[in-house]
N, C-alpha and C positions, 0 to 999 in steps of 0.2 A: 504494500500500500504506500509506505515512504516514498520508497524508488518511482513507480507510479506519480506522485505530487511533483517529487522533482524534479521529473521529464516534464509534467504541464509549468512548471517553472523556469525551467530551459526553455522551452517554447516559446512562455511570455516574453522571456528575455530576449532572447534571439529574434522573434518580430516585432518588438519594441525599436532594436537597435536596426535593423532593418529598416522602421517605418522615418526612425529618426535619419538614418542616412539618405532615405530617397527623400526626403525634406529638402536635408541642406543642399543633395545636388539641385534638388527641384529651386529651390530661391537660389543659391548660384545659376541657375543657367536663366532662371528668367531675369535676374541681375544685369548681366551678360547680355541676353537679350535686349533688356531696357537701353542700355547704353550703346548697342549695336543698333538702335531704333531712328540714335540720335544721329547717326553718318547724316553729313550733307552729301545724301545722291541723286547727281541732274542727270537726267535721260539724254542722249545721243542715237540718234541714229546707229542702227548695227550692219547697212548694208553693206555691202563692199563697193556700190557705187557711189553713195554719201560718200565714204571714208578712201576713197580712192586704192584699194583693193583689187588687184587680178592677181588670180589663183588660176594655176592650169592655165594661163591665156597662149592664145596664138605669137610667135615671134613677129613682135611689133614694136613700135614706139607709142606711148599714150601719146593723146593728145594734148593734156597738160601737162607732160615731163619731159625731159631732155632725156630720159634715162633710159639707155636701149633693153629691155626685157628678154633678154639673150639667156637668162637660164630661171624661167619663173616658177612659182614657187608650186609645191605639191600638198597633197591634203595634208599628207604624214607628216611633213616641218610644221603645218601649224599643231597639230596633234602633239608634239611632243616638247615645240619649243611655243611658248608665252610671253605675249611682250607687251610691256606697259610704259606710257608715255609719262613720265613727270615732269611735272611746268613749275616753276618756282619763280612765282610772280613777286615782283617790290612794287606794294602796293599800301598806301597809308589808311586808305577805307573799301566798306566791303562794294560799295558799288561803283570804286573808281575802274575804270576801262586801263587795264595793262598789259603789256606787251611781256613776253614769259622771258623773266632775267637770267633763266636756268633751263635747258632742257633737256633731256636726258629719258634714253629709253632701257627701261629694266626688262633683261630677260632671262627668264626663267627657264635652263636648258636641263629637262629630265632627260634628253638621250645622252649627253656628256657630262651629267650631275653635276651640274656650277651655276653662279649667278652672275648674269652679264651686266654691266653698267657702262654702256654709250653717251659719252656727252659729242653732243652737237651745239655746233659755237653758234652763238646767237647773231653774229652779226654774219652768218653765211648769207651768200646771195641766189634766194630762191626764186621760181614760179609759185605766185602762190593764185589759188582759182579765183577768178575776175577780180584779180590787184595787180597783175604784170609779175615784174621782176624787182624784187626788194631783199630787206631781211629777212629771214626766216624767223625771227621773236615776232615779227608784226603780223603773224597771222592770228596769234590769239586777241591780239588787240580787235583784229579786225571782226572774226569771227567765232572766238570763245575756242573751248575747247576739241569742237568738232573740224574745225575749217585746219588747227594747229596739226592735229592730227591725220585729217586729211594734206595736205601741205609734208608733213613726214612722209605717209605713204608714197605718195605720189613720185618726190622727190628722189626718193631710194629705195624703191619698188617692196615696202615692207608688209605688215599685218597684222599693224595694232588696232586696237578694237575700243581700247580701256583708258582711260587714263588714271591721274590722281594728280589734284594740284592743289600747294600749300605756298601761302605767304608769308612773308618771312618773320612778320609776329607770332607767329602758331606755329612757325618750324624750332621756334625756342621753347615753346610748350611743350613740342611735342621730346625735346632732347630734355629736357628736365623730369620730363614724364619717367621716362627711361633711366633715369638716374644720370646723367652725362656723358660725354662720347670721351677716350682716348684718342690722342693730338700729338703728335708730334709737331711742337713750335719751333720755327727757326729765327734766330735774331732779327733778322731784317722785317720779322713780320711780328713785331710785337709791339710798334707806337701805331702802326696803321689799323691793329685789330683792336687796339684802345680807344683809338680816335671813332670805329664806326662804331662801339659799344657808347661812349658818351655821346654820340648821334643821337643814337635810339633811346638814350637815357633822360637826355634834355626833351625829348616827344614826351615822351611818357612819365617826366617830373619824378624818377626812381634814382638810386642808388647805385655806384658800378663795382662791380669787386675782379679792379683791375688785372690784367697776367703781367705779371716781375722779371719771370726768368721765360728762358728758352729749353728745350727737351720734349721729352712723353711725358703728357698731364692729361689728367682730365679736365673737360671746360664745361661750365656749364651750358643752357642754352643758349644765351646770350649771348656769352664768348666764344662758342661752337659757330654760331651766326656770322658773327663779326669775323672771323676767321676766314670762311666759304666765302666773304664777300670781299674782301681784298686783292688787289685789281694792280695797285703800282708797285710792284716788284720786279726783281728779272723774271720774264716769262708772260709780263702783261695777262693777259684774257685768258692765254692758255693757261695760264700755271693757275690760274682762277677755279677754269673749270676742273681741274686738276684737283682744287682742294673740295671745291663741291663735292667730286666722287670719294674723294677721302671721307666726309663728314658720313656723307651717306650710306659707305660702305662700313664706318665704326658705328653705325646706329642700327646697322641690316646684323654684323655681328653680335651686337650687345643684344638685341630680340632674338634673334637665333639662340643664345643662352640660358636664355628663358628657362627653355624647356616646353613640352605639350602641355604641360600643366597649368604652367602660368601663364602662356599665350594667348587664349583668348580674354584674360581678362584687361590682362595689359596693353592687349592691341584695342580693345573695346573702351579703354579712356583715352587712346592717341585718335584714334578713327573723327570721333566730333570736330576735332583740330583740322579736317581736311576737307577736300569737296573732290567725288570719285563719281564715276559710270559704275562702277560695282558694285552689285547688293551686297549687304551686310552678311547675310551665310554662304557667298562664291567667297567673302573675304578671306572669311572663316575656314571653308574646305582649303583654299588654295597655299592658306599659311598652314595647315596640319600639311597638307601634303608636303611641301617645302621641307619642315620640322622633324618628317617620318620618312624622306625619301634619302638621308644620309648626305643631301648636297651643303658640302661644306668649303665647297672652292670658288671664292670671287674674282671675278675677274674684272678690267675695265679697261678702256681705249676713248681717243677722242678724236672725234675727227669735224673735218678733213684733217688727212695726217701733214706733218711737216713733206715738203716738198710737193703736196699737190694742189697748193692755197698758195692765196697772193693777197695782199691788201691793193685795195683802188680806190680812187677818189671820184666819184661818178657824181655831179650837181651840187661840189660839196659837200658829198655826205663818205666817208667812210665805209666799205663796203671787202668782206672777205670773197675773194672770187674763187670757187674750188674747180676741180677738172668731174665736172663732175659724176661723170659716167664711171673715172676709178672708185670716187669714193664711196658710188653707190653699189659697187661690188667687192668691194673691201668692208664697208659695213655690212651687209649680206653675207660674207663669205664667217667675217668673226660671230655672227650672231649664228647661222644656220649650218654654217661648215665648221664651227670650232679652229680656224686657222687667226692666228692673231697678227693684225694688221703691222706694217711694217715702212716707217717712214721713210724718205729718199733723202739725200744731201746734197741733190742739185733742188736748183726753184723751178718753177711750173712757169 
């Protein structure tokens, strides 16, 4: 009879703790959910003709590209590689009209297990659709995030579909979110990453907690910001966009650390910080996937590469000229073929 009791005891217990566990998953994930609720996500067009897309096409030239289509793309590259545009807009309010101060295509390569980061210079000289011939930053100004996107594809025969774009007030949110990025500072870049931190500091009437020395530190957002945004050193633009992918690739490693566990909650208070074409559970699947598929190799490039760009002065305005039929098969070839782009030492 004892024995008896303290099986229905055991019992209690065990679907006690049972009922308490699927509780607390249960308010964890609707948690989660709630904050996942809060994404700023704008619909886009998913066509391939909006977004300037051909798949499988015939050997041709588009109509709005320079770019010969000499080896176009097949189902199976978009199947296995993922590519998503980021815009990093300097923008002082949310409804000011800006041109993308950053742009950069992240791909997600499950056939070579690595993650790709592409900066494309802002002041490249594109086709963008019914604007002519300009910069390529000036498509979002023109037409948001679809036309920016479109204007990529088109340009360099690619297949993004997605984007995600953050300003650079909330890209300090979002590295503080995180706990800070590891930085390697070099001398020459520590009164200029000061000066754009007491910028943003005299805006916003706060506080600065200056960087002293040079080495590996970590920075917080702010100083993570001011960093990616430093422009007058050797290397100008380039070396700019250079630390852009630095900043980004110590923020893709620090969440990669996470773990599966902490992932969704941690990526679900950075995500409000942002405005994406992504619903909140493809966000969700495509970071578990990342997290569980063991890719732990970053990689990045920037182009046009040295030797296939020129600067020009066309109406007074400043203008990077590329070749651009190489650079659109050299960014193809590093994104889809895993072959990593390789700059020349004569000029174009």
């Amino acid at each position: 009879m004892k024995d008896k009791n303290k099986r229905k005891l055991w019992i209690k217990i065990v679907l006690c703790a049972f009922i308490i566990i699927i509780l607390v998953v249960g308010v964890t994930f609707s948690y989660t959910y709630y904050q996942f609720s809060k994404v700023n996500t704008t619909i886009i067009s998913k066509s391939d003709g909006d977004l300037g897309i051909i798949i499988e096409a015939p050997l041709k030239i588009h109509k709005n590209s320079r770019v010969k289509l000499e080896v176009p793309m097949q189902k199976e590259e978009v199947n296995e590689i993922i590519n998503i545009a980021l815009f990093g807009i300097d923008r002082r309010g949310v409804n000011e009209p800006s041109r993308s101060d950053s742009i950069m295509i992240l791909s997600i390569d499950k056939k070579h297990k690595k993650i790709k980061m592409s900066s494309i210079m802002r002041d490249t000289y594109v086709e963008i659709k019914n604007h002519g011939g300009t910069k390529i930053n000036h498509a979002y100004a023109y037409g948001g995030a679809q036309l920016a996107i479109r204007t990529i594809n088109e340009n360099f025969n690619l297949d993004i579909r997605d984007y995600v774009m953050v300003d650079f007030f909330k890209l300090e949110k979002i590295i503080d979110t995180i706990g800070g990025v590891t930085i390697q500072v070099n001398q020459d870049e520590i009164e200029l990453l000061n000066s754009y931190m007491i910028e943003v500091a005299n805006i916003e009437k706060r506080e600065v907690c200056e960087v002293t020395k040079s080495g590996l530190q970590t920075l917080n957002g702010l100083q993570a910001v001011a960093y990616s945004r430093i422009r007058y050193t050797v290397g100008g633009d380039f070396r700019r966009t250079e630390r852009q992918r630095i900043v980004l690739s110590a923020m893709i490693t620090k969440i990669q650390s996470l773990g599966i566990t902490e992932f969704p909650s941690v990526v679900s208070k950075i995500l409000p910080y942002t405005e994406t074409s992504m619903k909140s559970m493809d966000i969700i699947k495509l970071g578990t996937k990342v997290l569980t598929s063991n890719i732990t190799t970053l990689e990045q490039a920037r182009f046009p590469l040295d030797g296939y760009c020129k600067g020009k002065i066309m109406d007074e305005v400043w203008y990077l000229i590329a070749d651009m039929d190489a650079t659109a098969d050299q960014l193809h070839n590093f994104i889809y073929e895993d072959i990593k782009p390789v700059p020349k030492a004569s000029q174009f």
